[in-house]
NUFIDREN-201715 format. One line per 5 residues: number of its first residue (from 0); their letters; for each residue x, y, z of N, C-alpha, C, O, CB. Coordinates in pm, 1 decimal. Atoms other than C-alpha are relative to their C-alpha. Glycine has a CB too. Layout:
N
NUM	a	X Y Z X Y Z X Y Z X Y Z X Y Z; ...
***
This chain:
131
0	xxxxx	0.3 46.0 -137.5 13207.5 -5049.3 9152.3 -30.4 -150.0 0.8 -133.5 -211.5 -26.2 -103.7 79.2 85.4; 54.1 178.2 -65.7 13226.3 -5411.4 9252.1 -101.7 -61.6 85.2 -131.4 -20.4 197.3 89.1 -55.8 77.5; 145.5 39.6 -124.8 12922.0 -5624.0 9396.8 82.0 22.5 99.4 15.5 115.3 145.3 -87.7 -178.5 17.2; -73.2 75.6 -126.7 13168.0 -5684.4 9696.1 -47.3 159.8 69.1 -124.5 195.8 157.9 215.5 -64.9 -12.7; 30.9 -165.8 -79.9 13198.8 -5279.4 9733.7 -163.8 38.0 -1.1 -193.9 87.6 107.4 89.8 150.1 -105.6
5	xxxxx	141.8 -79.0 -2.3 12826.9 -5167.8 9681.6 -23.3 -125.0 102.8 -103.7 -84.2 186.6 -116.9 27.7 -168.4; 47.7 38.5 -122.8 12793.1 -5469.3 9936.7 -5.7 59.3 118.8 -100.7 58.4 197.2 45.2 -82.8 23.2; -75.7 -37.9 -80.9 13008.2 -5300.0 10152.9 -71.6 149.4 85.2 -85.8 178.1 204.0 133.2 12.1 -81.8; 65.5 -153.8 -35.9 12830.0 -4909.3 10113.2 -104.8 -54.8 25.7 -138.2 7.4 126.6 -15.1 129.1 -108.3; 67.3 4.4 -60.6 12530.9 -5087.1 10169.7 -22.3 -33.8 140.5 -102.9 34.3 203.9 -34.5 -31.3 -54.2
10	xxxxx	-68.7 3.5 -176.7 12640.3 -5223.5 10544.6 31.5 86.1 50.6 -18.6 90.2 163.0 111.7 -60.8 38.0; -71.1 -101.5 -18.9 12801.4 -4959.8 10593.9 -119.6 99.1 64.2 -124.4 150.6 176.0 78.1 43.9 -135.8; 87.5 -115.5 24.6 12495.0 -4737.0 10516.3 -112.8 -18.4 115.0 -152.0 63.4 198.2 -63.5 0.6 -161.6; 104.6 74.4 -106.0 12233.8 -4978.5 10712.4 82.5 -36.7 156.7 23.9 -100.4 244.3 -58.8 -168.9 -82.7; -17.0 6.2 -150.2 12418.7 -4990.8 11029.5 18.4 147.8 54.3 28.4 167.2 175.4 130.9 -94.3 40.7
15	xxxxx	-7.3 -142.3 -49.1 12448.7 -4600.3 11044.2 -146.4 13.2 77.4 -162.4 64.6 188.1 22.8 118.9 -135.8; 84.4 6.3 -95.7 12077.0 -4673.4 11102.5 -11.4 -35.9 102.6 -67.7 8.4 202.7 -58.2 -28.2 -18.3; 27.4 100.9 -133.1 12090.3 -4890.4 11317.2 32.2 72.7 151.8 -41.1 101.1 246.5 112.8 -145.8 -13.9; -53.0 -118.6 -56.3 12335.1 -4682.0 11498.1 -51.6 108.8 72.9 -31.2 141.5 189.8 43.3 47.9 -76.7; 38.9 -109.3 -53.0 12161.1 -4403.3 11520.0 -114.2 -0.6 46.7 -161.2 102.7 94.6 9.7 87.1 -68.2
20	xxxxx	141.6 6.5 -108.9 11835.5 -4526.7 11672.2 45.2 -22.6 137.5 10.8 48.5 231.9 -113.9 -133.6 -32.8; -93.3 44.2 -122.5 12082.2 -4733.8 11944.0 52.3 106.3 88.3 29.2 108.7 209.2 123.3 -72.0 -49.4; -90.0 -144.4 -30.1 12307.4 -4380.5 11989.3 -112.5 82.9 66.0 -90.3 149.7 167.0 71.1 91.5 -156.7; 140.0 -96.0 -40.8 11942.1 -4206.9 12040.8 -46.1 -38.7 111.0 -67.9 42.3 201.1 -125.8 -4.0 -94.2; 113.4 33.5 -127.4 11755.2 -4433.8 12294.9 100.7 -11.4 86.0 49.0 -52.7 189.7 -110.4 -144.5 -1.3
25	xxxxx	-101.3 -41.0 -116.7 12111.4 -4386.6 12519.3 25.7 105.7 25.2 100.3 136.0 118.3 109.5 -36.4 -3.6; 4.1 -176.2 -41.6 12062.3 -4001.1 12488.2 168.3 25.6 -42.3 215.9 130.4 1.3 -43.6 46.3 219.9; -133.2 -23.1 28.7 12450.7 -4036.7 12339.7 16.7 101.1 -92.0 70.8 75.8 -199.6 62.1 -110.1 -42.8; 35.1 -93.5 113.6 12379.8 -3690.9 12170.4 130.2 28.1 -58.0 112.4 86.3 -165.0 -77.2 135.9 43.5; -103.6 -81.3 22.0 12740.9 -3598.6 12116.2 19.5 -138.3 -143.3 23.3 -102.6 -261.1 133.8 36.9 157.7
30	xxxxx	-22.9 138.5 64.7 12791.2 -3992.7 11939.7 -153.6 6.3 -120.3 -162.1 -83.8 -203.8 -3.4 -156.2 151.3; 144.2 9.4 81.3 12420.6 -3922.1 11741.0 98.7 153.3 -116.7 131.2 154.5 -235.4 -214.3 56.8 140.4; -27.6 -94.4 87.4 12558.3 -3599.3 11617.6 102.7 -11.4 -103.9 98.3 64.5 -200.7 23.2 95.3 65.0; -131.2 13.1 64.6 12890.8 -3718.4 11461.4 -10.9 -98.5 -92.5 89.6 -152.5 -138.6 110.5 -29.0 89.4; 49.6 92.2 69.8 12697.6 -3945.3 11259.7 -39.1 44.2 -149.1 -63.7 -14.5 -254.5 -105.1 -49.2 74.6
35	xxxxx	50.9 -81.9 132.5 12615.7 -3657.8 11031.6 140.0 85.0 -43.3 226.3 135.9 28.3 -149.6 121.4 40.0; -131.1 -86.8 99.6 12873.0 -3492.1 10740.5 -32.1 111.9 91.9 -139.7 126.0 150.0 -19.6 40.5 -208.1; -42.8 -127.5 -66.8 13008.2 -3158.1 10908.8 -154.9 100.1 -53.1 -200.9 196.0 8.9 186.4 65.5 -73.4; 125.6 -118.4 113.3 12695.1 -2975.2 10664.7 -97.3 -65.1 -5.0 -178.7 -49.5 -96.1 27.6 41.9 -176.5; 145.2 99.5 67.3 12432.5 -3251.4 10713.0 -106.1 35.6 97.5 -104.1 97.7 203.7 17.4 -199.8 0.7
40	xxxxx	134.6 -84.1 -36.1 12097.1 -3191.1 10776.8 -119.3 -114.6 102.0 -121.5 -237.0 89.0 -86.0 54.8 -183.1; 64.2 73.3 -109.0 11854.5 -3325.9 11052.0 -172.3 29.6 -26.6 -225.0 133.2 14.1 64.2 61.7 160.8; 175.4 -40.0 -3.0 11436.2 -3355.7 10959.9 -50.2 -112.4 102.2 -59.7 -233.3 81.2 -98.3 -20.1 -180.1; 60.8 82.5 -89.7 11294.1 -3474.7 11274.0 -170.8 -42.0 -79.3 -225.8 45.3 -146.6 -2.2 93.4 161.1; 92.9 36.2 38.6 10964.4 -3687.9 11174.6 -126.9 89.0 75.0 -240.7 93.4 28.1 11.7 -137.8 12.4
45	xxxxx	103.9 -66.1 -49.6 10776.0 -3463.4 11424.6 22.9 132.5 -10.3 -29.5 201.5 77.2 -29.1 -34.4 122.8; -22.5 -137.8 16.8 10897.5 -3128.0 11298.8 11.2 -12.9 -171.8 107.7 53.4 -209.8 146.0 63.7 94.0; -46.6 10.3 157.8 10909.8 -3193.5 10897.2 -7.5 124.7 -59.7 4.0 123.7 -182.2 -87.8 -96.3 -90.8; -15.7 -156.4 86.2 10902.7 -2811.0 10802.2 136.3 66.4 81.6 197.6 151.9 17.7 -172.6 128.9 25.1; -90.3 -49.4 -36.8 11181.6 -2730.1 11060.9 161.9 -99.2 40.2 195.1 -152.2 146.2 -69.1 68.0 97.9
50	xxxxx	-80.8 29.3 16.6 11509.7 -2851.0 10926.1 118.7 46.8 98.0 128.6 167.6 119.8 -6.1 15.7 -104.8; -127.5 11.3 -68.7 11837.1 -2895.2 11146.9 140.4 4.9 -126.1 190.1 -82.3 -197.3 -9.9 -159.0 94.5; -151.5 21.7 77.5 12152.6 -2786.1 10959.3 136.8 26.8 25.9 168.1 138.6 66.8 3.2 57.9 -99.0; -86.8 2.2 -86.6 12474.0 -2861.4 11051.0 41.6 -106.8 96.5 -49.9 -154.0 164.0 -25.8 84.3 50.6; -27.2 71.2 -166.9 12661.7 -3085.7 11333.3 -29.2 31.7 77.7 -124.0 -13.4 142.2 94.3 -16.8 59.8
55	xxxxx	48.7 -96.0 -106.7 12664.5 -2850.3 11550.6 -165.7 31.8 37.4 -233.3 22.1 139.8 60.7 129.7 -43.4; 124.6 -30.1 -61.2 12351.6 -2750.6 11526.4 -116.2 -97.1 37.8 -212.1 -70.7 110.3 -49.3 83.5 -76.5; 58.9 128.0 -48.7 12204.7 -3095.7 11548.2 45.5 -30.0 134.9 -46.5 -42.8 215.8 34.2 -115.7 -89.4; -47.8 54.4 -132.1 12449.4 -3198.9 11873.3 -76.4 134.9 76.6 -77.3 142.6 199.5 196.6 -23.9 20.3; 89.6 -162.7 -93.7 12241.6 -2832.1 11986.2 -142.8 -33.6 22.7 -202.4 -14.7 128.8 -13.5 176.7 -112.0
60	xxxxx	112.0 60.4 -14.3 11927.0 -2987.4 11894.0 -35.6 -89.1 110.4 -112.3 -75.4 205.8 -13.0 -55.2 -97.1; 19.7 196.1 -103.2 11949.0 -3368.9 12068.7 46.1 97.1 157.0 -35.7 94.4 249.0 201.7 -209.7 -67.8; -11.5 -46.5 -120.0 12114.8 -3159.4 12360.5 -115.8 122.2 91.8 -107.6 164.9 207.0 129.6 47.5 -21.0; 74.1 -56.6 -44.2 11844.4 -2958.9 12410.6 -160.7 5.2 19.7 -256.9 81.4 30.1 39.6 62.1 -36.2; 159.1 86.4 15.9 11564.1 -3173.9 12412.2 -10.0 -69.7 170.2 85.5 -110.5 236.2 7.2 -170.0 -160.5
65	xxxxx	52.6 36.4 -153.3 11353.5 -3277.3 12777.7 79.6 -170.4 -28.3 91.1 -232.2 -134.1 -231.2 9.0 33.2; -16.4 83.9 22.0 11499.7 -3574.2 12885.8 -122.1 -119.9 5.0 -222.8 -96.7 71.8 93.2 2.1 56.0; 109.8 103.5 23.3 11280.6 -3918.1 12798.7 53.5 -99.1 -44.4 169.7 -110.2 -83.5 -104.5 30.4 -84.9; -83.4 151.9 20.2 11310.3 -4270.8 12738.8 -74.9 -40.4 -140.8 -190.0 -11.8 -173.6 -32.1 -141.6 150.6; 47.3 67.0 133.7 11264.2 -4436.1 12407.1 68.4 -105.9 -38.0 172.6 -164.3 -8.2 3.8 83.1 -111.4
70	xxxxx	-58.2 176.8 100.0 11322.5 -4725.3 12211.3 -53.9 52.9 -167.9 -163.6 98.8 -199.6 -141.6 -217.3 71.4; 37.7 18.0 153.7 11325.5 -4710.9 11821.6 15.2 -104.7 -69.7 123.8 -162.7 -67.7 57.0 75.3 -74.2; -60.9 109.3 94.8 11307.7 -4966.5 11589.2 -47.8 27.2 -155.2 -147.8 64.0 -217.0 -53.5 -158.4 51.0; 35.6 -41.5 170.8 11368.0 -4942.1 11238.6 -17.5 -106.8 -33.7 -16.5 -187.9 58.9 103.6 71.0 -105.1; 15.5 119.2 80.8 11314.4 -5216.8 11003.5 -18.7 36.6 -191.8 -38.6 154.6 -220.3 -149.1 -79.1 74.0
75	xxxxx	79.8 -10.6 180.5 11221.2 -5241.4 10549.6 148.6 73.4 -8.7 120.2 166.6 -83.9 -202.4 126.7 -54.6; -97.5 -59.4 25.5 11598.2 -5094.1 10543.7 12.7 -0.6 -135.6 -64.4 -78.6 -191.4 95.5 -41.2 63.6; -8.0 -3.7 170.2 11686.3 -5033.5 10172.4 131.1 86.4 -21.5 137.5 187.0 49.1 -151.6 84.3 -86.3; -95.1 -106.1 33.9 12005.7 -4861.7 10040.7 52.2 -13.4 -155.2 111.0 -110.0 -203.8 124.4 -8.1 104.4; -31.8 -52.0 162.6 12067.1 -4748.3 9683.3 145.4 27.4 -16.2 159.6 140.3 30.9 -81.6 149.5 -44.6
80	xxxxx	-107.7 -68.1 42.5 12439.2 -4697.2 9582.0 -46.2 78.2 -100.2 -147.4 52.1 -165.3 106.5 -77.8 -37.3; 65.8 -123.3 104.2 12411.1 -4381.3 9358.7 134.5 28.9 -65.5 133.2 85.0 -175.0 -80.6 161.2 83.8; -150.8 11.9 5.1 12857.6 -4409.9 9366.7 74.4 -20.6 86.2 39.5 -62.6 196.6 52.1 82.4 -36.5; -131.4 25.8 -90.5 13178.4 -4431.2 9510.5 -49.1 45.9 130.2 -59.2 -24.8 230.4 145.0 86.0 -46.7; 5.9 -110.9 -163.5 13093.9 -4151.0 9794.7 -140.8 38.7 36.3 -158.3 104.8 138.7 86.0 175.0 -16.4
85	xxxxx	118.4 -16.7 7.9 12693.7 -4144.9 9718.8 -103.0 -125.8 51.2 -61.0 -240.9 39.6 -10.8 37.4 -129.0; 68.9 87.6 -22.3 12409.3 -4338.2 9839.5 -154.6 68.8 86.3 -144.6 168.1 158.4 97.4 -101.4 72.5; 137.3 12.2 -23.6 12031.0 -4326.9 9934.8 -71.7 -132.4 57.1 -59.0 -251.4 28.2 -53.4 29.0 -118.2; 25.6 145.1 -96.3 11836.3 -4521.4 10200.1 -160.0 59.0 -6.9 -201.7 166.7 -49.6 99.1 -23.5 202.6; 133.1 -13.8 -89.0 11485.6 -4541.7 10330.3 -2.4 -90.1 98.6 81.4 -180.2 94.4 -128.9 -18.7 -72.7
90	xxxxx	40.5 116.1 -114.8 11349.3 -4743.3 10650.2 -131.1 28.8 57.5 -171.2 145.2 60.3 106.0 -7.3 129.4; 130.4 -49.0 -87.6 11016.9 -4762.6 10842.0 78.3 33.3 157.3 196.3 3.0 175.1 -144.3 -149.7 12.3; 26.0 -48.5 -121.6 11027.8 -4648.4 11173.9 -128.6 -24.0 129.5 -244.1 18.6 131.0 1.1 112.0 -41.0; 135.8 -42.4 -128.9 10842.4 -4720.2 11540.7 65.7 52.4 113.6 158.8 -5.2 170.0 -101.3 -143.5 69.5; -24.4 -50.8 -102.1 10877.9 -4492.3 11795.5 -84.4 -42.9 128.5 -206.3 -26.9 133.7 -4.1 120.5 -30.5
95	xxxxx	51.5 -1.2 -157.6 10810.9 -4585.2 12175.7 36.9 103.5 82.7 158.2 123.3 90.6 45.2 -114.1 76.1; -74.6 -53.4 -129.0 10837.3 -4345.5 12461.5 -68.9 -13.7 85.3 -85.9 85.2 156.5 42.8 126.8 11.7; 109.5 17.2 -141.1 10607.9 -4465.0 12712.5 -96.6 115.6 63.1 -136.8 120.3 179.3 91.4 -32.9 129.5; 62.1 -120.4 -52.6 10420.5 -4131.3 12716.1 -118.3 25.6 -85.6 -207.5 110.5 -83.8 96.6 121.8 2.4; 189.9 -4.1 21.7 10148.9 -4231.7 12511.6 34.9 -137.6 -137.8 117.7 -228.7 -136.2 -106.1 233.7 -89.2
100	xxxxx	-37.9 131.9 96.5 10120.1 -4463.2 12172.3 72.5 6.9 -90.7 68.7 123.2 -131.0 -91.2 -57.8 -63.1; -97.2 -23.9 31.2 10399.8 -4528.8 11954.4 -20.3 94.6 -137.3 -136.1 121.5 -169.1 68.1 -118.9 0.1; -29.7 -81.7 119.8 10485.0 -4317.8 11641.3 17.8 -83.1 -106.6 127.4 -138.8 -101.9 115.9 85.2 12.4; -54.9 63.6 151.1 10500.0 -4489.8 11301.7 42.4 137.4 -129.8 -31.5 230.5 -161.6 -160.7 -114.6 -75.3; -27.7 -50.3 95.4 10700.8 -4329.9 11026.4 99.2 -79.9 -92.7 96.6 -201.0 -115.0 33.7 112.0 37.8
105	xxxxx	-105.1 31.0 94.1 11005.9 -4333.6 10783.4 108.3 122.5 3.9 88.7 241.5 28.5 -65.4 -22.1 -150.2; -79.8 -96.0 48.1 11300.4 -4175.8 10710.5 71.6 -56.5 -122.5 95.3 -174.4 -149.0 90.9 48.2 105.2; -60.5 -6.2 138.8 11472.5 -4074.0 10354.8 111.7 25.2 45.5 103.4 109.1 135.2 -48.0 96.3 -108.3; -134.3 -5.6 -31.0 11820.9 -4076.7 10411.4 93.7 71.6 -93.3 32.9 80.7 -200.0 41.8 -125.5 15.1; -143.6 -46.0 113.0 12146.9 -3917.8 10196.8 87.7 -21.6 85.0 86.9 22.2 200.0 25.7 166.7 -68.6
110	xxxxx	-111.0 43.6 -73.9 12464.2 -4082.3 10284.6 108.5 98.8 -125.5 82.9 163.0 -227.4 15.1 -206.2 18.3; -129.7 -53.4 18.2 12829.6 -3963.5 10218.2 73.9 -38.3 39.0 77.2 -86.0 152.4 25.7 88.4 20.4; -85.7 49.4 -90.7 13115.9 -4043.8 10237.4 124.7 89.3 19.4 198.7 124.1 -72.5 34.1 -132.4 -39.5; -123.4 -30.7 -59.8 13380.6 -3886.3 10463.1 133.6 -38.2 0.2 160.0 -148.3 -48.1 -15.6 -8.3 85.2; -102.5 28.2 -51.4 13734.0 -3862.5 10573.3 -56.0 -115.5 145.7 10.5 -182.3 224.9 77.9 150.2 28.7
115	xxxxx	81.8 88.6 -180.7 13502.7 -4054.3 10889.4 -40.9 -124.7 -46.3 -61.4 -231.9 10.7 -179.5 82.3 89.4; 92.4 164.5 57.3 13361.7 -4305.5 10666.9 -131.5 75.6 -17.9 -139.9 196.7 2.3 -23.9 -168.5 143.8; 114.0 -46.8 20.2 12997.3 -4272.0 10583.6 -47.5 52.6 118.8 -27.9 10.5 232.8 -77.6 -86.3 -53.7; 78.5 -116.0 -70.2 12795.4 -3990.5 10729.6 -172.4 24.8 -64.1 -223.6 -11.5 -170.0 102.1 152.4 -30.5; 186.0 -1.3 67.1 12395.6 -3906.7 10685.8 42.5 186.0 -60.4 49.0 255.3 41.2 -201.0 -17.7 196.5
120	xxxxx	-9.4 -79.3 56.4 12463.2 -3591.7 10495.1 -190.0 35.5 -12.9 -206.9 108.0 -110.9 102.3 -37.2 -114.8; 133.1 5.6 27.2 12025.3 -3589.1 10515.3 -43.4 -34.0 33.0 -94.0 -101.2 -56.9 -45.6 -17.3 -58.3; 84.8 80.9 -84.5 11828.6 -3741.9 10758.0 -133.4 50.7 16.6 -143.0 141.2 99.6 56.8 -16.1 127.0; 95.5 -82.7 -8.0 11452.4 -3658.5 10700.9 -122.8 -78.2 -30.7 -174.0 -114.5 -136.6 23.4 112.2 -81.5; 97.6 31.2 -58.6 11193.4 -3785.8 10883.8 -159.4 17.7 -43.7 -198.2 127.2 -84.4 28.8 51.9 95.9
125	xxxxx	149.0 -54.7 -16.7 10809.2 -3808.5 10865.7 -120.3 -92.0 57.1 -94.6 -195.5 118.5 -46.7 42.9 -139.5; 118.2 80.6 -122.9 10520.8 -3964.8 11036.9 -109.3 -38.6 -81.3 -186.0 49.3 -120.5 -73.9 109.5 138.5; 98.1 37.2 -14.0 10284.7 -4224.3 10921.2 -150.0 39.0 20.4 -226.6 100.6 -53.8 32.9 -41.6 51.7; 123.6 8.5 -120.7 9993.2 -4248.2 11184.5 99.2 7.2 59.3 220.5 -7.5 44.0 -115.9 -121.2 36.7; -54.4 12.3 -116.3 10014.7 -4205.8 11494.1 -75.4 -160.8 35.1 -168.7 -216.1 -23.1 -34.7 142.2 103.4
130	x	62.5 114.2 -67.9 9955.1 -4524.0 11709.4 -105.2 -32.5 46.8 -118.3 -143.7 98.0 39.5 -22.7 71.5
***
């Protein structure tokens, strides 16, 4: 793989985050869900024993959550090429929702890559402190 390409999966990889905090604090659950491979898996940072697997069953998840306002910001982004169609991320995490103090965590990531382009094939969350 060429620097140019592992430049490339890493952009690629770090704006899925980005993405998917943006996609989240607009409640765009259908646009959050399609973010993940058809088989990829969802560990919310405030549920880390109860795994989401699936699209579907993630766009079932985000859709069935109270509505609320948030802001996320990630930041410390990192992405590992592992190959062509492979890759590994981490990021910190702060959660706001104006309903009390924010959330600090991280998420471990597994990317893939699709007929879609990269997908989180692994998204799995966990919590710091709290604020």
């Amino acid at each position: 793989m060429s620097p140019e390409d592992r430049l490339s999966v890493e952009w690629q990889c770090a704006r899925l985050i980005a993405l998917y905090a943006n996609l989240n604090d607009e409640a765009r659950w259908d646009e959050v869900a399609d973010l993940y491979a058809e088989e990829g898996v969802m560990v919310r940072p405030t549920a880390p024993d109860a795994p989401v697997e699936g699209r579907e069953a993630i766009r079932a998840a985000f859709k069935g959550r109270p509505a609320r306002t948030t802001r996320h910001v990630c930041s410390n982004v990192v992405i590992d090429v592992e190959g062509p169609a492979t890759a590994r991320g981490t990021s910190a995490m702060l959660l706001f929702t104006g309903d009390g103090p924010p959330l600090v965590g991280s998420f471990h990531d597994r990317f893939c890559l699709t007929e879609h382009g990269w997908r989180f094939a692994e998204r799995r969350g966990s919590l710091t402190f709290k604020g």
